[in-house]
C-alpha positions as CSV (number, residue, x, y, z in Angstrom):
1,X,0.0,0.0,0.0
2,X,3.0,2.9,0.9
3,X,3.7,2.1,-3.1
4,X,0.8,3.3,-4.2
5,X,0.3,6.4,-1.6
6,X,1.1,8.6,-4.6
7,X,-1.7,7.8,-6.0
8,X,-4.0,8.6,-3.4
9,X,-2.3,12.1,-2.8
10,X,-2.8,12.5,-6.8
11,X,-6.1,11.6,-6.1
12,X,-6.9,14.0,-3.0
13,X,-5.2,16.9,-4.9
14,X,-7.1,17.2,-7.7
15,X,-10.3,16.3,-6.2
16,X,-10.0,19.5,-3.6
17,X,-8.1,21.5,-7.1
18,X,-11.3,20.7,-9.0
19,X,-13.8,21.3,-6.1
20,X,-12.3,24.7,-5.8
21,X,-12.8,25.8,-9.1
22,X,-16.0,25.0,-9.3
23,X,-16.6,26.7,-6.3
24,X,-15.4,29.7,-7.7
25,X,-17.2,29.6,-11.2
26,X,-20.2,29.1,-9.3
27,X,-19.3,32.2,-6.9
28,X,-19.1,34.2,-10.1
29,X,-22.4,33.0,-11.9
30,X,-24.1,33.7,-8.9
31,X,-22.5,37.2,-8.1
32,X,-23.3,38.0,-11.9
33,X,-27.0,37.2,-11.1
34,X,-29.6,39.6,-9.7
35,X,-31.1,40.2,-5.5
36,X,-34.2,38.4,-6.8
37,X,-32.5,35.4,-8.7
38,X,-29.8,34.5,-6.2
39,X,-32.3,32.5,-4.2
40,X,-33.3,30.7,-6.9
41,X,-29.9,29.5,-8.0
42,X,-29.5,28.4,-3.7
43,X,-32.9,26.9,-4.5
44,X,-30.9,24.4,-7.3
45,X,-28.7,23.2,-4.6
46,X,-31.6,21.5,-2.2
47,X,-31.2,17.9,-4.3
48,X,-27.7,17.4,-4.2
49,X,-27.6,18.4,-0.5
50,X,-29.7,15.4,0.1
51,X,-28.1,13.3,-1.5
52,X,-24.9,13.8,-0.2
53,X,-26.1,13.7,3.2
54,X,-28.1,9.9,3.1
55,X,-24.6,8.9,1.6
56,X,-22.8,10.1,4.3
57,X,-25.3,8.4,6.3
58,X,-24.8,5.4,4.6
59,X,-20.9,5.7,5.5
60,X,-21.8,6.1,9.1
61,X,-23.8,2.8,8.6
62,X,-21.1,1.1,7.2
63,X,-18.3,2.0,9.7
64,X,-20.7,0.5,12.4
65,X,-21.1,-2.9,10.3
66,X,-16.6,-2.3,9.8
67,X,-16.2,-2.0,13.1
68,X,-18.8,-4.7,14.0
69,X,-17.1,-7.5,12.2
70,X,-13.5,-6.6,13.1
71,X,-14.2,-6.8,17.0
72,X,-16.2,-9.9,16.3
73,X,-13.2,-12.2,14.5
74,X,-10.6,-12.8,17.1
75,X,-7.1,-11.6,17.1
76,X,-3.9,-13.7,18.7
């Protein structure tokens, strides 16, 4: 696994690099928009906030079932 930590780092990198700019584009679309249309483009938001929230429920889920099963198998 140390091998292939690159990778990961890689992978981290460009995931927060990418999150970032699209933070910003979004930042300047919405700053380019009117009082009355801001809301509206928060409004766009709503399904992809619950999403990512039951999937970070289903993480918490499956850390419990993780942890479950290691303390369950015995160890020397």
């Amino acid at each position: 696994m140390k091998n292939n930590n690159w990778v990961l780092w890689l992978i981290g990198i460009g995931s927060v690099v990418f999150m970032s700019i699209v933070l910003w584009q979004n930042y300047l679309y919405a700053s380019d928009l009117g009082k009355d249309y801001q809301g509206l483009f928060g409004d766009m938001f709503g399904a992809s906030n619950a999403l990512f929230t039951g999937l970070s429920f289903v993480g918490v889920i499956n850390c419990y079932f993780i942890a479950e099963a290691r303390i369950a198998t015995p160890t020397e």
